[in-house]
C-alpha positions in Angstrom: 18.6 -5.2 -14.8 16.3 -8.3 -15.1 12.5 -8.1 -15.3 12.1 -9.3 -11.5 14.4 -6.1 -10.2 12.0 -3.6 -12.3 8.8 -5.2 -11.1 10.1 -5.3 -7.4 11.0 -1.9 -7.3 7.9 -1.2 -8.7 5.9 -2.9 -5.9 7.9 -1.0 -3.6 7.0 2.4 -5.3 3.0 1.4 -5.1 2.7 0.0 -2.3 4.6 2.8 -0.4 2.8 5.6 -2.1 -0.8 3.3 -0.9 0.5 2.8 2.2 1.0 6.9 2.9 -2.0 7.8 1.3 -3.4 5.5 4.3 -1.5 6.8 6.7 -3.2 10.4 5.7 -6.8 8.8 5.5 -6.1 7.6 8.9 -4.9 10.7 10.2 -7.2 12.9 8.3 -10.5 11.1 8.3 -13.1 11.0 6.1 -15.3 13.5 5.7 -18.9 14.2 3.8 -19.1 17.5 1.2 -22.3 17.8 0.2 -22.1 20.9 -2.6 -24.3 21.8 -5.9 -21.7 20.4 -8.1 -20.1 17.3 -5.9 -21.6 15.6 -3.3 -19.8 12.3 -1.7 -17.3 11.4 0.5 -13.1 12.5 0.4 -10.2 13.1 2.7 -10.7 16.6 4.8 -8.9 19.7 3.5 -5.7 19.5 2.8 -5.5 15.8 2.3 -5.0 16.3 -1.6 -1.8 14.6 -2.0 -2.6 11.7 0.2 -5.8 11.1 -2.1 -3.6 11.1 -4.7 -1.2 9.3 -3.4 -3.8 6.5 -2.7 -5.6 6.4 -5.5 -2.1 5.6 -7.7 -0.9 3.6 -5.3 -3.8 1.6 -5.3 -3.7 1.2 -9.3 0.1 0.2 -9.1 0.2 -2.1 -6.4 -3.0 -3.9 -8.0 -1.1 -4.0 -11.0 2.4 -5.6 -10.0 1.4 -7.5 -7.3 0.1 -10.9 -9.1 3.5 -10.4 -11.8 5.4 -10.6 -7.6 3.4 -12.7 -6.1 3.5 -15.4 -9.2 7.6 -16.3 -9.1 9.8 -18.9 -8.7 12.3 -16.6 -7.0 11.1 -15.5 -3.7 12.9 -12.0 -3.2 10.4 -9.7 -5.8 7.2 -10.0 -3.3 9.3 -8.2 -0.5 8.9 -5.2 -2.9 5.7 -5.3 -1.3 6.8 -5.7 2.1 9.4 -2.9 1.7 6.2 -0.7 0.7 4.5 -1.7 3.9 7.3 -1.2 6.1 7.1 2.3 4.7 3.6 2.6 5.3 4.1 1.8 9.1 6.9 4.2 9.7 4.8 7.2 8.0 1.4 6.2 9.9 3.1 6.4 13.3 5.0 9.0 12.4 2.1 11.2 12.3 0.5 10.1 15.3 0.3 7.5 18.4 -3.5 6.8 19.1 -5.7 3.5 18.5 -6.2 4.5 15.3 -3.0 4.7 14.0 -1.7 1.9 15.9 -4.5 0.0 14.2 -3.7 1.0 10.5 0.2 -0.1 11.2 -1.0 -3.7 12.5 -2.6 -4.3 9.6 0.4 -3.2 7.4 2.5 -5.0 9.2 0.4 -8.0 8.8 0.0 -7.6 5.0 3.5 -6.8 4.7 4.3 -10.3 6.5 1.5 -12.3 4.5 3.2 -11.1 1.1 6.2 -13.7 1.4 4.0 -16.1 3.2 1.5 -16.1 0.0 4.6 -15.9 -2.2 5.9 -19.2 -0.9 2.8 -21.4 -1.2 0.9 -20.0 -4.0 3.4 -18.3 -6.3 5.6 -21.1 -6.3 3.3 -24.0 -7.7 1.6 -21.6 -10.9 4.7 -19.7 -12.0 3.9 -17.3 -14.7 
């Protein structure tokens, strides 16, 4: 496998596993713990995983996305796209108000802007 495959498929990875650890920060909410050891702000209980989950996704996707984003080829920066599509299904998966409806818009839109960004930037400053 080329260099391109292994860097899409790790866009899709990250930006899945940041796109679910959205979709439980949207359906969680955010929450204030004030403590004698920890005081700030976090997921509610039981949102462990989706911090997690956000948190590495977050560190991946900011890693491969300018190695995606900065091709010749155009197919790599739907690794991102695949990830956001993934992101959509889980958020409305787990619930149907504004909110969530909200949170897949914007995926959806990021998701689309990927190839967009791909095609006018990543084309003229290849790596």
């Amino acid at each position: 496998m080329g260099n391109s495959v292994w860097r899409a498929s790790l866009g899709v990875v990250g930006a899945g596993a940041l796109c679910w650890g959205v979709a439980g920060a949207v359906h969680l909410g955010f929450v204030q713990t004030n403590g004698p050891r920890r005081s700030g702000w976090g997921l509610a209980d039981g949102g462990g995983w989706y911090e997690v989950a956000l948190v590495v996704g977050a560190l991946v996707t900011l890693y491969c996305t300018p190695g995606l984003l900065r091709r010749v080829e155009w197919w790599p920066a739907l690794g991102l796209s695949a990830g956001a599509v993934a992101g959509v299904v889980s958020v409305l998966a787990l619930g149907q108000g504004r909110r969530y409806w909200v949170a897949a818009s914007v995926m959806t839109l990021v998701g689309a802007a990927v190839p967009l960004s791909n095609r006018f930037w990543g084309r003229r400053h290849p790596i």
